[in-house]
C-alpha positions as CSV (number, residue, x, y, z in Angstrom):
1,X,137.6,102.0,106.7
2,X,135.3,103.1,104.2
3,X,132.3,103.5,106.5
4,X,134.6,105.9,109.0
5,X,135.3,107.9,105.7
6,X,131.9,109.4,105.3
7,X,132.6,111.6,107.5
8,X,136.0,113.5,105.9
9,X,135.8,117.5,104.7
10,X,134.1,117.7,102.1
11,X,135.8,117.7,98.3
12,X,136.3,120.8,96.1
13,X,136.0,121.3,92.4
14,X,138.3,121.4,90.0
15,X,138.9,121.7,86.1
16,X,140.7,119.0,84.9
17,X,144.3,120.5,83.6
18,X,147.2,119.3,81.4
19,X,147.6,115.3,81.3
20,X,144.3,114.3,80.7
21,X,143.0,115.2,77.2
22,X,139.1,115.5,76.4
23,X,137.0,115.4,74.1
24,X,134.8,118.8,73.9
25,X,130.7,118.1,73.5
26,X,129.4,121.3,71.9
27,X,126.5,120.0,69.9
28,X,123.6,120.0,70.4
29,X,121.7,116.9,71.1
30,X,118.2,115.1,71.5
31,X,119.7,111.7,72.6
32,X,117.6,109.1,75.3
33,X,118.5,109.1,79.3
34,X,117.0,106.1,80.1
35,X,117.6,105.6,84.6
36,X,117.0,102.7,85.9
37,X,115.0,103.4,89.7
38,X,115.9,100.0,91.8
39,X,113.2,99.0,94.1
40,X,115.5,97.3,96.7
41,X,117.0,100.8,97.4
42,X,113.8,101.7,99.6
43,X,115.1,99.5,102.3
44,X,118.6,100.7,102.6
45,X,119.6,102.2,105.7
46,X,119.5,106.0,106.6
47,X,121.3,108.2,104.3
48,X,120.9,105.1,101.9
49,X,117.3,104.8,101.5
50,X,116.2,106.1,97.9
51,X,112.2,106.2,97.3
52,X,110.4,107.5,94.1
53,X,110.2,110.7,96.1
54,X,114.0,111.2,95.5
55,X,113.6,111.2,91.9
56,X,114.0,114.3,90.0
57,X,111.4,113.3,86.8
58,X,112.8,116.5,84.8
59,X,116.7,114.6,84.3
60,X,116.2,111.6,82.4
61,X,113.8,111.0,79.6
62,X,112.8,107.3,80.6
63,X,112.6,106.0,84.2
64,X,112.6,101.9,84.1
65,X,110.9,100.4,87.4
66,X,113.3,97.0,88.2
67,X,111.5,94.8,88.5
68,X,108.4,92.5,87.8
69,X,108.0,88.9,87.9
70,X,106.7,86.0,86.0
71,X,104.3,84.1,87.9
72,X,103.9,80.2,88.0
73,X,101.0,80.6,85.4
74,X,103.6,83.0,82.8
75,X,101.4,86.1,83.3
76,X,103.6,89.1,84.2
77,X,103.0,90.3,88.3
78,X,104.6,92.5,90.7
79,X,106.8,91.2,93.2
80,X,104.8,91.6,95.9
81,X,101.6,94.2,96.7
82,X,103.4,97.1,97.8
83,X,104.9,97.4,94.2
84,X,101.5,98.5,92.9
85,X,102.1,101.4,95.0
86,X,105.5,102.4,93.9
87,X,104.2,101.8,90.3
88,X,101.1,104.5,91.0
89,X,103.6,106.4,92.6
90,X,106.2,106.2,89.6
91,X,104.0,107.2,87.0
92,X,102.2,110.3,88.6
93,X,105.5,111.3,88.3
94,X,105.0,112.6,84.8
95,X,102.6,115.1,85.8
96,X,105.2,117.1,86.9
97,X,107.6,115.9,83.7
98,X,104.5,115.4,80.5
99,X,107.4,113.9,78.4
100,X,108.7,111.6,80.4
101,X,108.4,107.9,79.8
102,X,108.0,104.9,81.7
103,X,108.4,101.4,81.6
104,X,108.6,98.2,83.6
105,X,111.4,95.5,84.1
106,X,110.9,91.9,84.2
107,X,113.7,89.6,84.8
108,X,117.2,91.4,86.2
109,X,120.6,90.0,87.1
110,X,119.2,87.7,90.0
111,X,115.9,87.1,88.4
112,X,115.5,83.1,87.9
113,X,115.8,82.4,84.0
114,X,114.1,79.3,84.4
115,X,110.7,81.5,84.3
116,X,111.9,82.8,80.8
117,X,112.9,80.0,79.3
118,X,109.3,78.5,80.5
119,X,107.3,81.0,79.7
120,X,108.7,81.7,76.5
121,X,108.5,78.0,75.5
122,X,105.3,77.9,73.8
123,X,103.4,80.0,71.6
124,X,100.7,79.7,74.6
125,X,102.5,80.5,77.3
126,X,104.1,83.4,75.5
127,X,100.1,84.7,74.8
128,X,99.8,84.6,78.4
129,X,102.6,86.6,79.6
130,X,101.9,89.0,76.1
131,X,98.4,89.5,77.3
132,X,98.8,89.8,81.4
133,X,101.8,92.2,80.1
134,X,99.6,94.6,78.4
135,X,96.9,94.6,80.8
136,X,99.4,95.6,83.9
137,X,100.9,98.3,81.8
138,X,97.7,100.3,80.7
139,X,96.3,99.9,84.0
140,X,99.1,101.7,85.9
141,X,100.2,103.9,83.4
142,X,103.4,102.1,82.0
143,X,104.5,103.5,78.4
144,X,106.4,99.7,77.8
145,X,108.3,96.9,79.2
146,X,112.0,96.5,79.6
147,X,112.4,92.7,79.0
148,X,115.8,91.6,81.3
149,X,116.5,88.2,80.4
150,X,120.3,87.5,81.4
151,X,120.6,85.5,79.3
152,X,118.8,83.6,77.0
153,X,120.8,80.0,76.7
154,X,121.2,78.5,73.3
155,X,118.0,76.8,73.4
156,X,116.5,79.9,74.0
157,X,117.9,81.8,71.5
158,X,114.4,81.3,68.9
159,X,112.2,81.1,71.7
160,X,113.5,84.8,72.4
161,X,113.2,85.9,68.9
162,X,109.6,84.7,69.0
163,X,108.4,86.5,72.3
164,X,110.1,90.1,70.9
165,X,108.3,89.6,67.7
166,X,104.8,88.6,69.2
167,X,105.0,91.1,72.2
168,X,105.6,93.9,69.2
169,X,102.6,92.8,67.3
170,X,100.2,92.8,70.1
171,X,101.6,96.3,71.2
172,X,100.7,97.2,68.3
173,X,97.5,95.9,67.8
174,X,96.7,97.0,71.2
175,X,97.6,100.6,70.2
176,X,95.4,100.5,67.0
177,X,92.2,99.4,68.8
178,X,92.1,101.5,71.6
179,X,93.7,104.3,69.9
180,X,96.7,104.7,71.9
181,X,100.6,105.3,71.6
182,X,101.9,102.2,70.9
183,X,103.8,100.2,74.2
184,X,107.6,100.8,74.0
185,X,109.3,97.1,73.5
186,X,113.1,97.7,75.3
187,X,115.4,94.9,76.2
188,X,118.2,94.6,78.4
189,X,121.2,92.8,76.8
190,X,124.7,91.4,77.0
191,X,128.1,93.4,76.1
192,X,130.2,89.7,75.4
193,X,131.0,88.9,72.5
194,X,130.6,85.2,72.8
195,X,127.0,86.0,75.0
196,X,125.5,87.6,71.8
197,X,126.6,85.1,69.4
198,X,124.9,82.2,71.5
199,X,121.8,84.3,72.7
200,X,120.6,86.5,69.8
201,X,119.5,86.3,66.5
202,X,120.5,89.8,66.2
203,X,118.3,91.1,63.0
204,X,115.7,89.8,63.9
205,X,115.1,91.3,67.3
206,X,116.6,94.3,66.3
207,X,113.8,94.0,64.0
208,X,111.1,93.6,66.7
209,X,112.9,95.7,69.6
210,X,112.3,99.5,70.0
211,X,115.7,100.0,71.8
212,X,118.6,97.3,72.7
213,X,120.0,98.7,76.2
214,X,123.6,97.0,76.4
215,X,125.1,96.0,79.4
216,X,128.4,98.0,78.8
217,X,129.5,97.7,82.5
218,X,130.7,94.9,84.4
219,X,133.3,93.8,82.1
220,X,135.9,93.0,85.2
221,X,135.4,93.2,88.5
222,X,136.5,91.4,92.2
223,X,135.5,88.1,91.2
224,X,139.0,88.1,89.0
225,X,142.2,88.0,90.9
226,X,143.8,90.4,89.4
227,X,142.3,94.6,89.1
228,X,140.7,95.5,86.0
229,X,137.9,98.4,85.2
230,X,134.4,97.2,85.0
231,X,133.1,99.8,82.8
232,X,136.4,101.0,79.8
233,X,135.5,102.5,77.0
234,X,138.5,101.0,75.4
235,X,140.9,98.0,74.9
236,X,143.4,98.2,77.5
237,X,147.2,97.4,76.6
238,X,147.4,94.7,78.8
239,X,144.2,92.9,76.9
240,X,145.2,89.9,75.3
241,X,143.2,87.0,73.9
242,X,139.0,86.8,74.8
243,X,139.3,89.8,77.2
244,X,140.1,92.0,73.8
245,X,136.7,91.8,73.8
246,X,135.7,93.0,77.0
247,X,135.3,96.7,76.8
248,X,132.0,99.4,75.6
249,X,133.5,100.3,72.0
250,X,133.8,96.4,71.0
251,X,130.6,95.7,72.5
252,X,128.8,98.3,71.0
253,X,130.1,97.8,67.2
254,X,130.1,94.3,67.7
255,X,126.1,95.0,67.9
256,X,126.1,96.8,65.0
257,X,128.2,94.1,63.0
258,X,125.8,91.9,63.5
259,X,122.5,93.7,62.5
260,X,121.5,96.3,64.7
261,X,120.7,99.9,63.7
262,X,123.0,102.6,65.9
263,X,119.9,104.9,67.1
264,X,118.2,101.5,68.4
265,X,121.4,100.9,70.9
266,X,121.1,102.6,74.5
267,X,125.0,102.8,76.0
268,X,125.0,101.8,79.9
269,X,126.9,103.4,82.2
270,X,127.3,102.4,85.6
271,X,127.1,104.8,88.8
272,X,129.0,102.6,91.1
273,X,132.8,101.5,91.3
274,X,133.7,98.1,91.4
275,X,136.4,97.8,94.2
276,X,139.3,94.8,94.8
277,X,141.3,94.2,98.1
278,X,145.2,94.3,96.9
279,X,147.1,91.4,97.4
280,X,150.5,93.0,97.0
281,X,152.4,95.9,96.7
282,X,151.8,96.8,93.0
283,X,149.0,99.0,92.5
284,X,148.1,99.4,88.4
285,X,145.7,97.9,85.9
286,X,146.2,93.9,86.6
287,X,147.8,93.9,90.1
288,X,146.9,90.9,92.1
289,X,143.5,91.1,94.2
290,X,142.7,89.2,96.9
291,X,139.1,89.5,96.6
292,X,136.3,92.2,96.5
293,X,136.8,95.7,98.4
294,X,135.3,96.7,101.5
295,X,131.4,96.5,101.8
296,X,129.8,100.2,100.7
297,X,128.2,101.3,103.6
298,X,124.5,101.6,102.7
299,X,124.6,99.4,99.7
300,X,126.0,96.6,101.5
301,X,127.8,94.7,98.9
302,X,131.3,93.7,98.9
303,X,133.5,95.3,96.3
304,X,130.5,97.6,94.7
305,X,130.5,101.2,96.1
306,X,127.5,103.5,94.6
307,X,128.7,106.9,93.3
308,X,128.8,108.9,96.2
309,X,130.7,106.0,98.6
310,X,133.3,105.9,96.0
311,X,133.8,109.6,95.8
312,X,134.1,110.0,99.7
313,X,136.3,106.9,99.7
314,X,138.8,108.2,97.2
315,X,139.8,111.7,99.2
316,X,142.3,109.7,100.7
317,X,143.5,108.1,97.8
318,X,146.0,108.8,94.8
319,X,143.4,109.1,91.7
320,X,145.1,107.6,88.5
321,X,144.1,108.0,84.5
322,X,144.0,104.8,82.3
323,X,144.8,106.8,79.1
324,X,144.0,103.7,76.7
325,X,140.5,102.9,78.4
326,X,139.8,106.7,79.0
327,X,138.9,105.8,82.9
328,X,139.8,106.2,86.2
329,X,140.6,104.0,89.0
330,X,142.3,105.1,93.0
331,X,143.7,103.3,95.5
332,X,143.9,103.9,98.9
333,X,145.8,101.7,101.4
334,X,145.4,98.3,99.7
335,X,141.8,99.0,98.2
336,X,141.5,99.2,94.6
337,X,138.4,100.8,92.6
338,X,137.2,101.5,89.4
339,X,134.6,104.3,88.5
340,X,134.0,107.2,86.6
341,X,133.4,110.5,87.1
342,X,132.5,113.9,85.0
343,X,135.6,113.8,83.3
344,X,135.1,109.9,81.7
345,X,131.5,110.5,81.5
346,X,132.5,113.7,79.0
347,X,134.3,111.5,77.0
348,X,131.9,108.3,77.0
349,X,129.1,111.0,75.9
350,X,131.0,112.1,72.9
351,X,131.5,108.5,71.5
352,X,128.1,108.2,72.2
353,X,127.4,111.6,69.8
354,X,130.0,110.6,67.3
355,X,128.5,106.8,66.5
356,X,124.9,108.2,66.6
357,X,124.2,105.5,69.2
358,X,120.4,106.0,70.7
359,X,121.7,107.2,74.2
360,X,122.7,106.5,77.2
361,X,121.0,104.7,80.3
362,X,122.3,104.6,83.9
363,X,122.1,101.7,86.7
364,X,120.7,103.2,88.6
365,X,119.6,106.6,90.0
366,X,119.8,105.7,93.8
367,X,123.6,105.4,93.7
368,X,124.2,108.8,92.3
369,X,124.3,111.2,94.9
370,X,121.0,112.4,95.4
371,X,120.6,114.3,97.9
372,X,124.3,116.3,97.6
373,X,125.7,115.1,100.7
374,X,128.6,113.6,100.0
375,X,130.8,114.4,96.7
376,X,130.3,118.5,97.4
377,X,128.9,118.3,93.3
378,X,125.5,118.9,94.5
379,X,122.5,117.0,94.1
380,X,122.4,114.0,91.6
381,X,125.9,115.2,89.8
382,X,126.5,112.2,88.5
383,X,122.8,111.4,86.2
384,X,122.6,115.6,85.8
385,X,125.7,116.0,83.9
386,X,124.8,113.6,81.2
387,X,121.7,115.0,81.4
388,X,122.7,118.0,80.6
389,X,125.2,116.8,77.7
390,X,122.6,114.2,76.0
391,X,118.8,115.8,76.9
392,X,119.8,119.5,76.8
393,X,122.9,119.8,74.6
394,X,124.3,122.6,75.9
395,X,126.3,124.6,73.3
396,X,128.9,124.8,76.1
397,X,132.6,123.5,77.3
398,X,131.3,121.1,80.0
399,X,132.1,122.0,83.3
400,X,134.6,119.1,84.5
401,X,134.3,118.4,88.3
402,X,137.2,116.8,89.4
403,X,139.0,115.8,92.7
404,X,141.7,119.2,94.2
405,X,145.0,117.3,94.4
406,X,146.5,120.1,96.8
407,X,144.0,119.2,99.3
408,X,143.8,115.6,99.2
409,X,147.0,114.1,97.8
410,X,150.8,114.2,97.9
411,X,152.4,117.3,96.0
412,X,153.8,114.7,94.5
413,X,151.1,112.9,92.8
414,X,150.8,112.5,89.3
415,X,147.9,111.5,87.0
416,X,149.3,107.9,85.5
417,X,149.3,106.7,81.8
418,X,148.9,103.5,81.8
């Protein structure tokens, strides 16, 4: 069903009206954009594809390449040779964008930890993948490394501490003797509660880490049995016991309780729904699921739906408001998904303002989008609004893009507080 959807009229634009109250961004602001570029996108399927050619270097302030891999010796290597293309072709990027930065991923949510935990193990092995790490950077023109250990297990937890500290002080002696910018240090890491107690020693990487980008997405999705949002800002009113814990606003001052500094956490935001199959008639927040969604059509994966499938595949459905989480979810026929749009985006951008977080960063710049197709926003709308709001600061009412109820719902429809 989804798949025979992409090709429905396309979707008009719309300020959001009475029902759904916002938060304004009017100042001004010199926050990060950090976008993720996934390398598996390149071998998606027509309209699907997504190469470094499709990336606008002038929206984000940081592009992260996803990502490297630890080698049987613990030295830090590409996947396979054509990578060191793509990373040549990455970084001559910033000719046409001089302040843009870039760095490289290691690890990633399919990555095998057991490389970490081995390479990590020793002060030896750590020199290794510290040295190999800044040799690969300088010579393709990498500005740091994104470290994406999910997650580092309890006997870890030191061993982690140890390679954020050492990788720092060889960046930084690297910097001094050849009289360079000093390497960016960035890691990827965990939005539960009980994930950061066992895997961090908070201070102390905080110490060592230039930015902590927290995985503020992916809080619920279709391997529950019941529909929830993967990405809400907020506690929901149907949260009770551990899953109190599962939304951006805990994760994010839970951070900071423990030790780190606001301007060193980066706020993800994900530019993909997550979607459920319905296994009754009841529709709302916590409705039975039967499983994941449909399969997008050019990402392939059950239940996840980039940007621009989701906004196609809603046209048909009845968009509804989850006031307390301040994000949206639609359903159409007896498939559920969660996602945000300009609208959420506005609001998750002023939280971001009004806590002095570090910015925001996106997974990932292949689902927005890009080339204007298929949400009638234009190109990238998803990555250039926040772009606009966090790199730009527009002294400005956002414009709002939202979904024309006339055209695609009942007169009926209503936007729901749950």
């Amino acid at each position: 069903m989804l798949c025979e959807l992409l090709s429905c009229a396309n979707m008009s634009r719309l300020i959001l009206t009475a029902g759904l109250c916002l938060m304004i961004i009017s100042l001004a602001s010199s926050s990060m954009l950090v976008c993720y570029f996934d390398r598996s996108a390149e071998t998606r399927a027509a309209q699907g594809e997504f190469t470094i050619s499709d990336i606008d270097p002038k929206l984000c302030t940081h592009i992260i390449y996803t990502s490297a891999d630890i080698s049987s010796t613990n030295e830090l290597v590409p996947f396979n040779a054509s990578d060191l293309i793509d990373y040549k072709s990455l970084n001559r990027l910033k000719t046409r964008n001089p302040q843009l930065k870039t760095l490289l991923s290691v690890g990633g949510v399919t990555f095998n930890i057991q490389k970490f935990s081995k390479m990590a193990s020793t002060p030896t092995t750590r020199s290794t993948f510290i040295q190999s790490a800044v040799l690969q950077l300088r010579t393709f023109g990498f500005d740091g490394i994104n470290v994406d250990w999910r997650f580092p297990g309890p006997g870890d937890k030191q061993a982690f501490t140890m390679l954020c500290e050492e990788l720092l002080g060889a960046f930084e002696d690297e910097g001094i003797q050849t009289y360079r910018q000093r390497l960016i240090l960035t890691a990827s890491v965990s939005a539960e509660k009980a994930v950061i107690s066992a895997s961090y020693e908070v201070p102390q990487i905080a110490t060592s880490l230039d930015y902590l980008l927290v995985l503020t997405f992916d809080f619920h999705g279709p391997w529950e049995n019941v529909t929830g949002h993967h990405s809400p800002l907020y506690q929901g009113s149907q949260d009770t016991g551990n899953n109190i814990y599962l939304n951006t606003d805990y994760a994010m001052r839970f951070w900071q309780d423990q030790g780190a500094p606001a301007q060193k956490l980066i706020m993800g935001l994900a530019a993909y729904g997550r979607a459920f199959t319905l296994a009754s008639s009841a529709t709302g927040v916590g409705a039975p699921a039967n499983g994941p969604g449909e399969e997008g059509c050019y990402t392939g994966e059950n239940g996840f739906w980039a940007y621009y499938e989701t906004c196609l595949y809603i046209q048909r459905g009845q968009i509804e408001w989850i006031a307390k989480q301040e994000v949206f979810f639609s359903v159409t026929e007896d498939q559920w998904v969660g996602f945000d749009t300009q609208s959420s985006l506005a609001i998750k951008v002023s939280y971001i303002k009004a806590n002095n977080f570090g910015g925001a960063f996106v997974w990932s710049l292949d689902l927005d989008d890009f080339r204007g197709e298929f949400c009638n926003q234009g190109i990238n709308p998803f990555i250039r609004f926040l772009s606009s709001e966090l790199i730009l600061g527009a002294q400005k009412v956002p414009e709002i893009m939202a979904w024309e109820l006339s055209r695609y719902f009942k007169p009926t429809s209503t936007w729901q507080q749950i």
